[in-house]
Backbone as ProteinMPNN parsed JSONL, in Angstrom:
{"seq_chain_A": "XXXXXXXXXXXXXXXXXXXXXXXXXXXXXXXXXXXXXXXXXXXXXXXXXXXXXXXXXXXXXXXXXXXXXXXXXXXXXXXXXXXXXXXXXXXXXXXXXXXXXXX", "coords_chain_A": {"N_chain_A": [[109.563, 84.785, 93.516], [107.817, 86.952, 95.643], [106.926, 87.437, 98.932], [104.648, 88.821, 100.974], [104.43, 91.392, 103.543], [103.699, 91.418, 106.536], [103.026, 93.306, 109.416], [102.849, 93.0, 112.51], [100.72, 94.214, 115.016], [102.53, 95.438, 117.421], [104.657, 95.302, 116.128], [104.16, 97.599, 114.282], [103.359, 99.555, 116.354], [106.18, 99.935, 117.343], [107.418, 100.985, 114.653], [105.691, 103.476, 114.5], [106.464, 105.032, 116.922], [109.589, 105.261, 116.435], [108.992, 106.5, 113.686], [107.865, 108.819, 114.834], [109.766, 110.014, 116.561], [112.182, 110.336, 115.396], [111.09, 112.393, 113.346], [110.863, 114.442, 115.247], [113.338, 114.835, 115.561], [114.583, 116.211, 113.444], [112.975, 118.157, 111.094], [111.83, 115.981, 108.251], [113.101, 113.523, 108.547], [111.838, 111.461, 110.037], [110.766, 110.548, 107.628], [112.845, 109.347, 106.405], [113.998, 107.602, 107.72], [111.374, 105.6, 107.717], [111.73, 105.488, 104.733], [114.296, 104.176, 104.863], [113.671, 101.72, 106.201], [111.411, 100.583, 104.637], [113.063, 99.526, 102.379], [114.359, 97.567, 103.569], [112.248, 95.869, 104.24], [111.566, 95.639, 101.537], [113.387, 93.741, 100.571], [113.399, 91.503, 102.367], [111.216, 90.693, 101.305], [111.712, 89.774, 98.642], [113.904, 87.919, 99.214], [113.502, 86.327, 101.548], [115.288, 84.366, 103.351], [117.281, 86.076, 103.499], [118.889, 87.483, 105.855], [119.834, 86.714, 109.066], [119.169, 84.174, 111.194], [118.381, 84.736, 114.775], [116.985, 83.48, 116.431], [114.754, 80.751, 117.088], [114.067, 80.687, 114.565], [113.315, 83.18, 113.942], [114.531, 85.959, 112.213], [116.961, 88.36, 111.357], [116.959, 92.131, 110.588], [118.452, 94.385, 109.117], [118.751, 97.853, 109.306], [119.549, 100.909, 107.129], [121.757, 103.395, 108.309], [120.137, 104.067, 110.122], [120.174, 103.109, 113.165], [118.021, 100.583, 113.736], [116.806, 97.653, 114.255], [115.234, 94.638, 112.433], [112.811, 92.598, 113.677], [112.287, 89.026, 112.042], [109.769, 86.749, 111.066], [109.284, 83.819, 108.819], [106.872, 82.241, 106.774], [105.078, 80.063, 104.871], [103.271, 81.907, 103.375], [103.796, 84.264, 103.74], [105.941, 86.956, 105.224], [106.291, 87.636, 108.75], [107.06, 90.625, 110.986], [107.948, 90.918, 113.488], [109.036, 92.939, 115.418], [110.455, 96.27, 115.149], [112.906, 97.373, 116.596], [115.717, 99.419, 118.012], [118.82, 99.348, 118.164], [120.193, 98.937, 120.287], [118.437, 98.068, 122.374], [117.199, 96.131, 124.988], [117.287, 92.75, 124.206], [115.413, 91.087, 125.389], [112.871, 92.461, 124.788], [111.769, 91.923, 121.729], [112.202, 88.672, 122.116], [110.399, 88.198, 123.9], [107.914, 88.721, 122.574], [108.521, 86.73, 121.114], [107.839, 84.614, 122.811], [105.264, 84.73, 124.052], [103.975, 83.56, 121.92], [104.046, 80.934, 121.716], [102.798, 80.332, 124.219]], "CA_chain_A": [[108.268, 85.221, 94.025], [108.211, 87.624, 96.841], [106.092, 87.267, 99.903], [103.639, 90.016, 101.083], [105.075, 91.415, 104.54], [102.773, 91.763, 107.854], [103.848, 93.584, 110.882], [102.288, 92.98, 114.096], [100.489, 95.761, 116.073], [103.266, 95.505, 118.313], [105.577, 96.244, 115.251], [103.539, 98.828, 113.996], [103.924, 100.681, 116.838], [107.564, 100.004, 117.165], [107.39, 101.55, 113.773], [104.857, 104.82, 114.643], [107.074, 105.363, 117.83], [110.49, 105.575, 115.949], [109.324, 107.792, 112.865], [107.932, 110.029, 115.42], [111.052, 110.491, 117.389], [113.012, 111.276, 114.329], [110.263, 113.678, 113.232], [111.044, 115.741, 116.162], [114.272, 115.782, 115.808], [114.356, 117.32, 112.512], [112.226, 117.424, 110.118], [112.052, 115.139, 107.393], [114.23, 112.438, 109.163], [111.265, 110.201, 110.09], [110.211, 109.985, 106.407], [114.142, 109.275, 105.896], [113.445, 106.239, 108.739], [110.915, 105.047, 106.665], [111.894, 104.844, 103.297], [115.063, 102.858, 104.675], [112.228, 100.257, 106.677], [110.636, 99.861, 103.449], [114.094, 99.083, 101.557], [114.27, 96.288, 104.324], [111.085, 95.006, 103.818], [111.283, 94.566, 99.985], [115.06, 92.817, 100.801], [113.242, 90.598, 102.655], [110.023, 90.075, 100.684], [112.317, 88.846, 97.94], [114.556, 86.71, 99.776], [112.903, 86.335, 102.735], [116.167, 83.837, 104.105], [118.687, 86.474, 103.446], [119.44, 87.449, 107.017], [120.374, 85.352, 110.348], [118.651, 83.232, 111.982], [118.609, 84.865, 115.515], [116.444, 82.772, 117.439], [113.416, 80.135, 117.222], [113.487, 80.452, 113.598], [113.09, 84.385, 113.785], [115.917, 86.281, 111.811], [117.147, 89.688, 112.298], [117.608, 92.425, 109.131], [119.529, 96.27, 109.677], [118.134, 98.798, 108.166], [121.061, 101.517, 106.667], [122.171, 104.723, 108.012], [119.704, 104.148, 111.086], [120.544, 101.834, 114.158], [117.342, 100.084, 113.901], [116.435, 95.807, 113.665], [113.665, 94.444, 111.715], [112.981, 91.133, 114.006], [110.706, 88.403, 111.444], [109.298, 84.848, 110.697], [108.793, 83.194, 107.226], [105.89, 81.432, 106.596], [104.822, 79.809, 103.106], [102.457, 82.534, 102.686], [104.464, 85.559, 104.397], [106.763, 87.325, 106.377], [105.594, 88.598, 109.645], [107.681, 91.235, 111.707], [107.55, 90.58, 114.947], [109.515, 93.937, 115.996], [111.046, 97.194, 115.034], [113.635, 98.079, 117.855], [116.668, 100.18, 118.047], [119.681, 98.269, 118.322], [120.571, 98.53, 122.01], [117.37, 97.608, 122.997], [117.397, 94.666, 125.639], [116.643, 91.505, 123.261], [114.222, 90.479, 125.753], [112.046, 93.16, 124.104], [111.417, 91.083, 120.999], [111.647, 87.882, 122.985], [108.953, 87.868, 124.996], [106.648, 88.66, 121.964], [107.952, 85.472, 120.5], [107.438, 83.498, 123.929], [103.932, 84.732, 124.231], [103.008, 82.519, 120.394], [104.183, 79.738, 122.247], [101.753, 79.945, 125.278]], "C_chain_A": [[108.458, 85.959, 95.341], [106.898, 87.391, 97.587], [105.738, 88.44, 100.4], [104.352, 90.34, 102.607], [103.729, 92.305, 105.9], [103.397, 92.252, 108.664], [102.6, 93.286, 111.771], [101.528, 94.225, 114.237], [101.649, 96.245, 116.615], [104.676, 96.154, 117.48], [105.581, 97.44, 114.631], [103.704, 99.616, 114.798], [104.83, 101.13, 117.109], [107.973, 101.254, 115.966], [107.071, 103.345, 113.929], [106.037, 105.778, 115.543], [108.844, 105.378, 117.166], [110.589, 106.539, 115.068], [108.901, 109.243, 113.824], [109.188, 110.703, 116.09], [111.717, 111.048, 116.691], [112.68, 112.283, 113.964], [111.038, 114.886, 113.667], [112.11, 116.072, 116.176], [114.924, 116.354, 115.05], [113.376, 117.114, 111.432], [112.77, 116.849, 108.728], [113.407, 113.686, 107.602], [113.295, 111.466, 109.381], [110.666, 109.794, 109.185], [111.746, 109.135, 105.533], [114.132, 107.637, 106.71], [112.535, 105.841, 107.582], [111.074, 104.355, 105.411], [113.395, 103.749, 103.304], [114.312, 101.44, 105.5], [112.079, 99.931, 105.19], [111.883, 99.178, 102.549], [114.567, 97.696, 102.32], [113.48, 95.117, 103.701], [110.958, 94.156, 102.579], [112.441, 93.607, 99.709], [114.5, 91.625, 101.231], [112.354, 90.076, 101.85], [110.273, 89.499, 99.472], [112.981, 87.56, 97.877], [114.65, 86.744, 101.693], [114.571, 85.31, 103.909], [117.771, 84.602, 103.581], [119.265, 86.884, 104.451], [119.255, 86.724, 108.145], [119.414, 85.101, 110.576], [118.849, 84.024, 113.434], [118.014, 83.905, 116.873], [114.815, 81.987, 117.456], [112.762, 80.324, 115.869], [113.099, 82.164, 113.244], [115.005, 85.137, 113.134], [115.711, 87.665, 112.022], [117.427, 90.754, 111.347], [117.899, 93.924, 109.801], [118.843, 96.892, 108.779], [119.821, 99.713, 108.114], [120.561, 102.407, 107.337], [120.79, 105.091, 109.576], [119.893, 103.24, 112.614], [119.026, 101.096, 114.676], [117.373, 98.44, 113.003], [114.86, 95.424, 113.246], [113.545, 92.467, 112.353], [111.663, 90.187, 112.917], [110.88, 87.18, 111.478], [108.993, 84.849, 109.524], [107.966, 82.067, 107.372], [105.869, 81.126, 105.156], [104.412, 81.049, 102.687], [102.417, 83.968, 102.751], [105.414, 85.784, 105.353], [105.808, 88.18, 108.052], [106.604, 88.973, 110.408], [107.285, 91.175, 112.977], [107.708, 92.346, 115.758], [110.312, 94.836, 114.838], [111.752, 97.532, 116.032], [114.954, 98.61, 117.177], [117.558, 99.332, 118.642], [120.383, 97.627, 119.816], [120.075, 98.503, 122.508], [117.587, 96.39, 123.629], [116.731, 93.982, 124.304], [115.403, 91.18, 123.838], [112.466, 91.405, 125.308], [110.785, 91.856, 123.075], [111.109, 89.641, 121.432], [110.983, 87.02, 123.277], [108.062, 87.947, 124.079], [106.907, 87.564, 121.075], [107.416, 84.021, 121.59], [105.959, 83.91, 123.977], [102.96, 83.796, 123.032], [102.992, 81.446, 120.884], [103.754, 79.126, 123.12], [100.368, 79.508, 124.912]], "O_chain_A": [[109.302, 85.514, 96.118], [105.863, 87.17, 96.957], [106.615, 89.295, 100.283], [104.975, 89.341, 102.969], [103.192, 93.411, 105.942], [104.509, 91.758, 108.852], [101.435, 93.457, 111.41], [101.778, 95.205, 113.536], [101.928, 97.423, 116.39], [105.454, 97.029, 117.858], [106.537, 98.188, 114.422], [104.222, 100.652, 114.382], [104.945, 102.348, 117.248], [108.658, 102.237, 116.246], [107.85, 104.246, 113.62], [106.465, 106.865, 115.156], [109.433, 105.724, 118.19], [111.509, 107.357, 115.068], [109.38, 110.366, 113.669], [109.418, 111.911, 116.036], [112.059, 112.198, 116.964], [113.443, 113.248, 114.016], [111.577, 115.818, 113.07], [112.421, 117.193, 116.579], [115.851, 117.054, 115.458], [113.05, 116.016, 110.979], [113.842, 117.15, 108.204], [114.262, 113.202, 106.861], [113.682, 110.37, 108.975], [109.953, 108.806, 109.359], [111.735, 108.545, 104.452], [114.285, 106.62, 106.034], [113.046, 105.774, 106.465], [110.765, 103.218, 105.053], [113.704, 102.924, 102.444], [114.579, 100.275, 105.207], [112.685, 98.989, 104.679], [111.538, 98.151, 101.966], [115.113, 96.809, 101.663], [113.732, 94.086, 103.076], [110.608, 92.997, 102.355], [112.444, 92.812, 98.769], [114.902, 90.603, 100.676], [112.564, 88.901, 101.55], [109.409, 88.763, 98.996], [112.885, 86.594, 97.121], [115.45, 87.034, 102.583], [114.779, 85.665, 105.07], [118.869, 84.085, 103.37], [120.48, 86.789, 104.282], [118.282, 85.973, 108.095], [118.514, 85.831, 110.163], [120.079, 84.072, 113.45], [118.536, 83.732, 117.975], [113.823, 82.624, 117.808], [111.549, 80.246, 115.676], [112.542, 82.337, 112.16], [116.147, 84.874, 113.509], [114.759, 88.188, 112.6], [118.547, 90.456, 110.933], [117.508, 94.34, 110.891], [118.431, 96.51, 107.684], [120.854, 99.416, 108.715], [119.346, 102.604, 107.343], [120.612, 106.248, 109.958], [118.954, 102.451, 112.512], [118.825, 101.019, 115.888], [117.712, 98.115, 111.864], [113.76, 95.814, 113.638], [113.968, 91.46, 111.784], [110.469, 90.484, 112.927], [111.886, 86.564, 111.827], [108.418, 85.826, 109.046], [108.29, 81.06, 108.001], [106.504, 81.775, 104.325], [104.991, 81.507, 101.702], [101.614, 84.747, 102.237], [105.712, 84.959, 106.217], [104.945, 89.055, 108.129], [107.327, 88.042, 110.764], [106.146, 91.448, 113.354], [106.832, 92.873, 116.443], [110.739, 94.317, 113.807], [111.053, 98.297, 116.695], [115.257, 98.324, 116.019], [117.202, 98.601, 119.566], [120.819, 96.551, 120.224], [120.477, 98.821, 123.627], [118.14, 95.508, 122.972], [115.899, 94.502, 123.56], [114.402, 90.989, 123.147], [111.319, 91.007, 125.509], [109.737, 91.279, 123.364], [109.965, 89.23, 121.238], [110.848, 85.804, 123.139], [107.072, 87.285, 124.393], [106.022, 87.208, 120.298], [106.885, 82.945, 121.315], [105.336, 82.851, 123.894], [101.781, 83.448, 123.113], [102.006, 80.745, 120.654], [103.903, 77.915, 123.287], [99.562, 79.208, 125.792]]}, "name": "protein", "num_of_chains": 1, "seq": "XXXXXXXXXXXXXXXXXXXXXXXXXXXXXXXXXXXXXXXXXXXXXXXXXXXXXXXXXXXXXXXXXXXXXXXXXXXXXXXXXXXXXXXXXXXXXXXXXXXXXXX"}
């Protein structure tokens, strides 16, 4: 059974703000971003515990052929993405938007 996959706002724009960048820097590269996100997504929405564990129960998945992380949580009833970042992004990025669930 696969689980339905939520992003955040906060991932969403992670998201908006990466295919644009590629956009610009040629075209058809941030639809190329994309369609490897979505090949993530359905990786996970199958087997939602196929990549690490990075922290507090949040795991961490690669997309191909782009240097971007797909940070999420598994719930019974879904996945939710916490983040989209680029791989040499400080961690404390992602983080902090799981320390803020916890306040």
């Amino acid at each position: 059974m696969s689980l339905p996959v939520a992003l955040r706002p906060e991932a969403q724009a992670d998201v908006l703000a990466a295919r644009r960048w590629y956009e610009n820097q040629r075209e058809g590269l941030g639809d190329a971003f994309e369609e490897r996100l979505d090949e993530v997504f359905a990786r996970i929405s199958k087997m939602p515990e196929l990549c690490e564990v990075v922290l507090r129960g949040v795991r961490r998945g690669k997309l191909r052929r782009f240097p971007y992380l797909v940070y999420y949580r598994v719930f019974t009833d879904r996945i939710e993405v916490i983040g989209v970042l680029h791989g040499s992004r400080n961690p404390l990025v992602w983080q902090d938007r799981v320390r803020e669930d916890r306040e």
